[in-house]
N, C-alpha and C positions, 0 to 999 in steps of 0.2 A: 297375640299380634293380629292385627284387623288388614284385610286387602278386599278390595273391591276386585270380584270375582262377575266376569258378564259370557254369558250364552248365548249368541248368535243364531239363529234358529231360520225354517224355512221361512213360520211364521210368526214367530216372534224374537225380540231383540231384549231377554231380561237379567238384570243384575240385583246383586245384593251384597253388602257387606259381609267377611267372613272372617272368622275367628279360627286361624289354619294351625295353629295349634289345638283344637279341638275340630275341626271339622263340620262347625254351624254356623249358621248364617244368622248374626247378630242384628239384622233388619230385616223387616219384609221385602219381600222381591219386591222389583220396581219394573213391569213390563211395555214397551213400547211394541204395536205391528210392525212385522219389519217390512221398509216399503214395498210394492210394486216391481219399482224396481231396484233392485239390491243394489247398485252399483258400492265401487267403495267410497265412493263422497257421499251418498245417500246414509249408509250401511253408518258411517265414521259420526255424521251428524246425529245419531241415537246414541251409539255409545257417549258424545259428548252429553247430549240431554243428561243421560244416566248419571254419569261421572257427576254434574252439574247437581240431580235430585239430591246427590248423598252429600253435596258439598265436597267433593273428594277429590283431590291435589296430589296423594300418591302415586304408589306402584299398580300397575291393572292388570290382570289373567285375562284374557277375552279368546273364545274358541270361536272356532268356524268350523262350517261343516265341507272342510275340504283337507288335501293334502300341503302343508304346512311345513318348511325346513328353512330353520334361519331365517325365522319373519318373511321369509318368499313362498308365496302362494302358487301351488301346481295345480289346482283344478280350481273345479266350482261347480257344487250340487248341490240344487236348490236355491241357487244364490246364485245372482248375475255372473255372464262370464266373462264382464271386464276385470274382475278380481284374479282372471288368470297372468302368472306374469309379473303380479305388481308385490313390491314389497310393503304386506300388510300391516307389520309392525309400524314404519313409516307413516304409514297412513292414518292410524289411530292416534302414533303417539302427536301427529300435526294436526290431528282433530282435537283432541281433547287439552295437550300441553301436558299431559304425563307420560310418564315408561311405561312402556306397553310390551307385552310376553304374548304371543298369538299359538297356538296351538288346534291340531283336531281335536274336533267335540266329545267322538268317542274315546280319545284318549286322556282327557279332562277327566271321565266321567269314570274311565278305568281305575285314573288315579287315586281319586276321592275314594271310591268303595274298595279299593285293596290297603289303602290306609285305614279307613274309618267305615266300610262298609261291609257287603256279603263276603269279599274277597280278603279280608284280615287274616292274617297268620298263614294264607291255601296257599301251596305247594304244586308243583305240576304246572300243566296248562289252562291256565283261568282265559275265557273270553265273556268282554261287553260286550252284550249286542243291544243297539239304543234303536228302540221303534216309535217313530214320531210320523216328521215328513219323510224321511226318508230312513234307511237302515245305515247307521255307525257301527261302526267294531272297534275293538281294541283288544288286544292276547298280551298275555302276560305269560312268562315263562318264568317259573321258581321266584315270581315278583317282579320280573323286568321285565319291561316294555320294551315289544315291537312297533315302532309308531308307525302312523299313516298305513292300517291294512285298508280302509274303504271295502269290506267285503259285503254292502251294498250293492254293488258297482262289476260281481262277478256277475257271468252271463249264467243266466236259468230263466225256464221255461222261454226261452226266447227274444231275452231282454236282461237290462240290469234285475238284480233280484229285488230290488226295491220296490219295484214296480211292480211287481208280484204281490209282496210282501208285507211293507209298511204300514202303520198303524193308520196312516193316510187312507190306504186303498180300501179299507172295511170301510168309513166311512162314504168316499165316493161311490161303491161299489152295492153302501146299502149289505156288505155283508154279517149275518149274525154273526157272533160268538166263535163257535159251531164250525163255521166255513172258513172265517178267517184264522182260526187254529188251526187247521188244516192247512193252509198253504201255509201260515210258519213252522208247521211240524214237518215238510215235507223241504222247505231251505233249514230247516238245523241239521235235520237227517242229511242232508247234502255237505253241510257243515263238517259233521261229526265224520264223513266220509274221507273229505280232505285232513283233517286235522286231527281227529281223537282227542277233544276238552276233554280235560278232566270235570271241569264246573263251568258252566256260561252263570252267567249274572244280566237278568232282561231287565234293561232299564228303558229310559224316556217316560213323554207324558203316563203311555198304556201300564206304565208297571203298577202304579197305583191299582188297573182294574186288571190284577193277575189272576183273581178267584175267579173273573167269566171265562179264561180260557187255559189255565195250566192244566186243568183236567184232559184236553184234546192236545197236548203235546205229549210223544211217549219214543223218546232218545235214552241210550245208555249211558251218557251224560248227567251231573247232577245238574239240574236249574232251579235258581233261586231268583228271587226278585229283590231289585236293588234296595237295598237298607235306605239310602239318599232319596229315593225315588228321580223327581226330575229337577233336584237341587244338586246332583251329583257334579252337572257339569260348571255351573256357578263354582263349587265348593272347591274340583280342581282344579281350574283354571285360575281361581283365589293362590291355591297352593303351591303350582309351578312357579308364581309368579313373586314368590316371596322373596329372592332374593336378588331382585330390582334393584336399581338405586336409580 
């Protein structure tokens, strides 16, 4: 069964076809920047394009990177804040002309890899942690989801931990390897403090490049790197979304 599975991103807006009885994406991604500014008529007219590339008339998964309950939208990070407030399901489904299923990004992403990813068959306390533009979480407890934790968004080192943290800031920051493993090793440690994972699973773009820095993480936690990579959230957001009409 094929759904058009789309990822909302700080900086990008990309979808693809997927195959949610298997867990893969049956097209190549289809990436658009996501504007300037996010707004959601901005934001609605790329998921249209997308919908539009694949020829696709369906049911649609589409994440955002915010707190999400019943197609109503409670924040917005990284992503304009007129999104706060409005119902986002609504908005897509009048952008595009299909069903539309809105969810958080990190818990898209949780989905995909405890179905079909690192987190299959794991027991206990499994958390995503998605490092991009910002930091996503998702925790699973004996397979079930806690939605909407945002633990991005706790306060460390004197700010959201993202800010700190995210795969973003090695970049701006100019930080090696080296450095930025260190401040992630030092918000998991803080992590593990609150919570005791059993397994985190590091997803987003950076999980691809895990051999430059898993070495400089050292938590009593197991960590793995997402099997999906940064198709994780396309694949859940496919999945949640299966049973549209």
């Amino acid at each position: 069964m094929e759904i058009l599975g789309i990822d909302i991103g700080g900086s990008g807006i990309k979808g693809a076809l997927v195959d949610v009885d298997k867990g893969v994406l049956t097209t190549d991604r289809h990436r658009i920047p996501t504007p300037e500014k996010s707004t959601p008529q901005a934001v609605g007219k790329i998921v249209n394009e997308i919908a539009e590339h694949f020829s696709w008339k369906g049911p649609i998964g589409c994440t955002l990177p915010s707190v999400v309950k019943s197609g109503l939208v409670y924040s917005a990070a990284n992503i304009d804040d007129a999104w706060v407030g409005v119902d986002g399901e609504k908005i897509l489904r009048k952008a595009t002309g299909c069903p539309v299923l809105l969810l958080n990004d990190a818990d898209a992403a949780g989905i995909a890899e405890m179905k079909f990813g690192a987190g299959k068959g794991r027991k206990g306390v499994v958390f995503m942690l998605t490092f991009g533009t910002g930091i996503g979480s998702a925790i699973f407890i004996d397979g079930l989801l806690v939605p909407n934790t945002e633990l991005g968004h706790i306060e460390f080192k004197g700010g959201d931990a993202e800010w700190y943290a995210a795969a973003r800031v090695r970049k701006e920051k100019k930080l090696s390897w080296k450095k930025w493993g260190g401040r992630v090793n030092r918000f998991l440690k803080y992590i593990e403090k609150l919570f005791t994972p059993d397994l985190i699973i590091f997803g987003g773009g950076v999980s691809r490049s895990h051999g430059k820095f898993f070495q400089f993480l050292d938590i009593r936690a197991e960590i793995v790197s997402a099997e999906l990579r940064n198709n994780a959230g396309i694949v859940g957001a496919a999945m949640a979304a299966r049973d549209l009409k």
